[in-house]
C-alpha positions as CSV (number, residue, x, y, z in Angstrom):
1,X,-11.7,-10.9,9.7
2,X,-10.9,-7.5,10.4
3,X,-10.7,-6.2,14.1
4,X,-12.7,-3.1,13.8
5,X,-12.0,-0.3,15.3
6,X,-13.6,3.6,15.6
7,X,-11.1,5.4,15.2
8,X,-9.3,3.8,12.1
9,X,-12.6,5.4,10.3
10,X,-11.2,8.8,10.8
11,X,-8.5,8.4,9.0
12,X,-9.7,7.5,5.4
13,X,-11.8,9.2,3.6
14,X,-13.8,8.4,0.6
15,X,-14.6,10.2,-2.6
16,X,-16.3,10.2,-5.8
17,X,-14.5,12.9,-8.0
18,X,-16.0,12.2,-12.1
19,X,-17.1,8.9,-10.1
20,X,-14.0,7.3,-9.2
21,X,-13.8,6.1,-6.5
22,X,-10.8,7.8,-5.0
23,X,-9.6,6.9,-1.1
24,X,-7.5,9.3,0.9
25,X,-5.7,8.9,3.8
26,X,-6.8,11.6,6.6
27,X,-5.2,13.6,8.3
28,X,-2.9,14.8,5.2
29,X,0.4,16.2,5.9
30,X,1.3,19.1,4.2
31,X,4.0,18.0,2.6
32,X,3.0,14.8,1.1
33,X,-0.5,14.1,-1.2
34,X,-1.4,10.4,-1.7
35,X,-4.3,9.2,-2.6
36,X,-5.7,5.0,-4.2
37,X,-7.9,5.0,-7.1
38,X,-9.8,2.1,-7.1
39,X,-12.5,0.8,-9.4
40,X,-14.1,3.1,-11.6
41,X,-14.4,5.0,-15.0
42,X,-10.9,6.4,-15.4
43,X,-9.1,2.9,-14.5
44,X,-11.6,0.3,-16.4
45,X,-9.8,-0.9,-19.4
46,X,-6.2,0.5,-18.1
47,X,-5.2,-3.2,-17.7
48,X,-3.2,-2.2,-14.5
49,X,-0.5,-0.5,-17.1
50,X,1.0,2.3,-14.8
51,X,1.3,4.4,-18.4
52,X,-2.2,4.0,-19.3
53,X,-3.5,4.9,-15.7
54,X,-0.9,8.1,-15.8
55,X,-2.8,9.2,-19.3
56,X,-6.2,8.6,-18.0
57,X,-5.5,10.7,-14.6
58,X,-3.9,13.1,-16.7
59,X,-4.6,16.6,-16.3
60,X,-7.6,16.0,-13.5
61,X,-5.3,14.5,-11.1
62,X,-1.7,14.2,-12.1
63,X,0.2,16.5,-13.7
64,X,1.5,16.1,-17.7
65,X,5.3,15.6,-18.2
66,X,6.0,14.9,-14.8
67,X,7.9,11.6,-13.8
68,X,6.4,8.8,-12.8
69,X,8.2,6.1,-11.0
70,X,6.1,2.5,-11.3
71,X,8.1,-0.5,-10.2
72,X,7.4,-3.9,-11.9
73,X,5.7,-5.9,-8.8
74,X,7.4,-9.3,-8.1
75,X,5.5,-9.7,-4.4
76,X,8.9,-9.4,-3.0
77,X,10.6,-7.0,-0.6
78,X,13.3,-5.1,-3.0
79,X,12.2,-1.2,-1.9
80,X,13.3,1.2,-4.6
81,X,14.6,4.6,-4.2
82,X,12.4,6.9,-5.8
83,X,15.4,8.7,-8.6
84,X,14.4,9.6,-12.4
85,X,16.2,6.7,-13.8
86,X,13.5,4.4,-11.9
87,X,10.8,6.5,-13.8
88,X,8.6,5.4,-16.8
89,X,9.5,4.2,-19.1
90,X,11.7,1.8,-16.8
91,X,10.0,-0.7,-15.1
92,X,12.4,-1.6,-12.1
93,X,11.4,-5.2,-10.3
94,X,10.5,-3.7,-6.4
95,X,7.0,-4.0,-4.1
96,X,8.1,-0.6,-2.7
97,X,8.7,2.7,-3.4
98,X,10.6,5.0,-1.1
99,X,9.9,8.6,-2.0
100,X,12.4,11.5,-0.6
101,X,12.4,13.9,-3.8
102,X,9.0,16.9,-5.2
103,X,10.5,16.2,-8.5
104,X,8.9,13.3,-9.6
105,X,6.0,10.7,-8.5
106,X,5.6,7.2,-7.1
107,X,3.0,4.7,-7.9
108,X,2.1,1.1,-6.8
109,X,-1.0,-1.3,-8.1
110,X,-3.0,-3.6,-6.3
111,X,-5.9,-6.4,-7.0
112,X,-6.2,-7.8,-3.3
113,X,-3.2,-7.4,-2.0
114,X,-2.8,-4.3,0.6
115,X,-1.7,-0.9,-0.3
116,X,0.6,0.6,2.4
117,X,1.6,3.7,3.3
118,X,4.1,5.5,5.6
119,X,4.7,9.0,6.6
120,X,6.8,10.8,9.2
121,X,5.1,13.5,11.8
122,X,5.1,17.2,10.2
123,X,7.9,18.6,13.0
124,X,10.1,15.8,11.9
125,X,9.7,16.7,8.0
126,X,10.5,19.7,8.6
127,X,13.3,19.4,10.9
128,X,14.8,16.8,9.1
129,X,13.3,16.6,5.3
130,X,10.6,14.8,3.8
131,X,9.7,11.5,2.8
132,X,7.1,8.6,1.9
133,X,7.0,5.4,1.4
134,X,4.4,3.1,0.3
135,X,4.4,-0.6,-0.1
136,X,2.4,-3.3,-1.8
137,X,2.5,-5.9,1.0
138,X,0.2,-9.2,0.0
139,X,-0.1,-12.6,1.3
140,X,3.9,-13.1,-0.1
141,X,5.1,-9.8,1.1
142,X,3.8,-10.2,4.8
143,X,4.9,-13.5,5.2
144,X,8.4,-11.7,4.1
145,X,7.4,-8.8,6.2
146,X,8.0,-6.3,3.3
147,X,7.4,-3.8,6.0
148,X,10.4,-4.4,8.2
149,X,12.4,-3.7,4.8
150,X,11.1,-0.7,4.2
151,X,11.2,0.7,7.4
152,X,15.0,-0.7,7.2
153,X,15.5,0.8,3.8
154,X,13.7,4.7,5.7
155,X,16.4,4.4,8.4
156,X,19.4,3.9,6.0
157,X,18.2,6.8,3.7
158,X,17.3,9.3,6.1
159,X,19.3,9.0,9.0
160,X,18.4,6.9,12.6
161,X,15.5,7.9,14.4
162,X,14.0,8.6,10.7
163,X,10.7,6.0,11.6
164,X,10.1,7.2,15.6
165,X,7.3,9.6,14.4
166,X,5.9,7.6,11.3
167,X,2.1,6.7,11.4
168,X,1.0,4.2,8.7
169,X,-2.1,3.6,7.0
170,X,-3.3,0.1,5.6
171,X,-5.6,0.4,2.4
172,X,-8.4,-2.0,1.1
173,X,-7.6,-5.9,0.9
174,X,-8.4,-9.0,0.6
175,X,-9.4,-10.4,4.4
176,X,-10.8,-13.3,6.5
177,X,-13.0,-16.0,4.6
178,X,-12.7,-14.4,1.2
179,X,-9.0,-15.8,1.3
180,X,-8.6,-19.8,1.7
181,X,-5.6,-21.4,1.4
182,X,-4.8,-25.2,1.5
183,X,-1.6,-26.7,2.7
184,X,1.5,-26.3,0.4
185,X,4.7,-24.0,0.9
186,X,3.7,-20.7,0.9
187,X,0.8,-21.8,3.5
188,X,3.2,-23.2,5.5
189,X,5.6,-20.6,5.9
190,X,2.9,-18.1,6.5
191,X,2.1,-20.8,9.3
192,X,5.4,-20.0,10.4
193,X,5.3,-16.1,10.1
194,X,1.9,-14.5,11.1
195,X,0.8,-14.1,14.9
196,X,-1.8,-17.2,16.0
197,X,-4.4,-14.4,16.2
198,X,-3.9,-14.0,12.5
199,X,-4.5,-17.2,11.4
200,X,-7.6,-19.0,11.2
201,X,-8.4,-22.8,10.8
202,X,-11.3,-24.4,9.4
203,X,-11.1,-28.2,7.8
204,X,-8.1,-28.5,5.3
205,X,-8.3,-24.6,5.0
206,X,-6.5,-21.3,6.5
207,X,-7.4,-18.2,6.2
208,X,-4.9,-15.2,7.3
209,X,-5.8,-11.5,8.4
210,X,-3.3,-9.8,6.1
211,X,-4.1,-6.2,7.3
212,X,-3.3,-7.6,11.1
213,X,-0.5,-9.2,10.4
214,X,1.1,-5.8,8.9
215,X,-0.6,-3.9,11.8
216,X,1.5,-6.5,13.9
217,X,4.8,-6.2,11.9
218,X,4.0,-2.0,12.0
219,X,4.1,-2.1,15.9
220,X,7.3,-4.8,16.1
221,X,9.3,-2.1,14.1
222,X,8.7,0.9,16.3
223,X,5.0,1.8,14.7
224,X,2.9,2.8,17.9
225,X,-0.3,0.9,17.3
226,X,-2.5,4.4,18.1
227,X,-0.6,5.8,14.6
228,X,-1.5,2.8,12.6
229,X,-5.0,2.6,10.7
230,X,-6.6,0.0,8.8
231,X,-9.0,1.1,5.9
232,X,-11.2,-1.8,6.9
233,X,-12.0,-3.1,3.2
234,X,-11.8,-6.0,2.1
235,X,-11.6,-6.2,-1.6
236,X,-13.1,-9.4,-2.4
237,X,-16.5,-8.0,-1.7
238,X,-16.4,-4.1,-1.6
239,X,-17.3,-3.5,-5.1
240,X,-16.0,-0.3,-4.9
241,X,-12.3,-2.3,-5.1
242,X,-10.4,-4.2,-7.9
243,X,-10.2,-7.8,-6.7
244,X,-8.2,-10.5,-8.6
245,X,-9.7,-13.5,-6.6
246,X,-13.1,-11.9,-7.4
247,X,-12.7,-11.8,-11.3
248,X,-10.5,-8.9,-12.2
249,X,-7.8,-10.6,-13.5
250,X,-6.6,-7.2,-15.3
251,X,-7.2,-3.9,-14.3
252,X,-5.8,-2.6,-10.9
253,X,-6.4,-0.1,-8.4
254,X,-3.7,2.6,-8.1
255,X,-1.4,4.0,-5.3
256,X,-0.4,7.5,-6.1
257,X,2.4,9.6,-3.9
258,X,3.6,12.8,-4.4
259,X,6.3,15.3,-2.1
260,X,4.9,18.9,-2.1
């Protein structure tokens, strides 16, 4: 249930470095690296433990020492402000991470839900300063449009006008008929919440396009639709991804951000 399109395959990148499976979103500023690990050798058996996934990517791919902020995820739409108290081993409830500092790193996990990330244009970075923000925006954070927070929470931190340039990226999740629902609370307020054309119907069950519902809430906040791209993966059967509603009740793929 994804609405494919061309050019969104530009902008992501696949990789196999020591056979991970490594994603990266294209085309990379140069003042900001971030990059999901999904399923493979140097996540299996991590457990989704943001400590155990910092030793395992350890010296390949993340530096030693170096801070490491990895908020415990509540599927809410707190957005944290990347600072070295947040760091490990503090485990600060928050489904986002916003990330103005080259000090220290941000992190976010996912089995499903979608991995989101936000950067401004280079002129603006280095006019203004830089900053990132990702967000883990599932079924629960869409229908609370965890996106409009932390576009919100961008503006507050950096000034107005902070967002005009930002492109956004939308990583691997769970989509279409992999994701039934029946009627209860949380169905009905995402009833409520997500565009018609992000909703599907079929018997007692719905099924909702999470990636174009945050494409939708992207655009509604300012996002031009041309600078938003959708990885097109959906988790539940791309076995190149950690899915939870396809088994993987444990280990998680892994959001990594960094300010050069």
């Amino acid at each position: 249930m994804f609405e494919e399109r061309v050019a969104d395959r530009e902008h992501f990148r696949l990789c196999l470095p020591r056979g991970q499976n490594v994603l990266e979103f294209l085309p990379a500023r140069s003042f900001a690296s971030a990059r999901l690990f999904m399923r493979g050798p140097l996540l299996a058996g991590t457990e989704g433990r943001a400590a155990a996934i910092r030793d395992r990517l350890a010296p390949d791919f993340l530096d030693e020492g170096r801070p490491l902020v990895a908020p415990r995820q509540v599927h809410g739409v707190r957005i944290l402000k990347a600072d070295p108290e947040a760091a490990l081993p503090a485990h600060v409830e928050a489904d986002g991470v916003l990330l103005t500092r080259s000090d220290l790193d941000a992190s976010l996990r996912f089995a499903d839900c979608a991995p989101v990330l936000l950067l401004p244009s280079e002129e603006w970075a280095r006019r203004h300063g830089p900053w990132a923000l990702i967000l883990h925006s599932g079924y629960k954070g869409t229908v609370q449009n965890i996106a409009r927070s932390g576009l919100l929470e961008v503006e507050r931190s950096m000034g107005r006008g902070a967002t005009a340039s930002a492109s956004a990226w939308i990583g691997p999740c769970i989509a279409g008929r992999s994701y039934p629902r029946t009627l209860e609370e949380w169905t009905q307020r995402g009833l409520n919440t997500f565009h018609p054309d992000n909703v599907e119907r079929v018997g007692q069950s719905f099924y909702f396009d999470i990636a174009g519902e945050i494409r939708r809430q992207l655009a509604e906040c300012g996002v031009p639709e041309e600078r938003i791209h959708v990885a097109g993966m959906d988790t539940a059967s791309d076995g190149r991804c950690y899915s939870y509603r396809g088994g993987d009740r444990e280990d998680r793929m892994f959001l990594h951000l960094r300010l050069l």
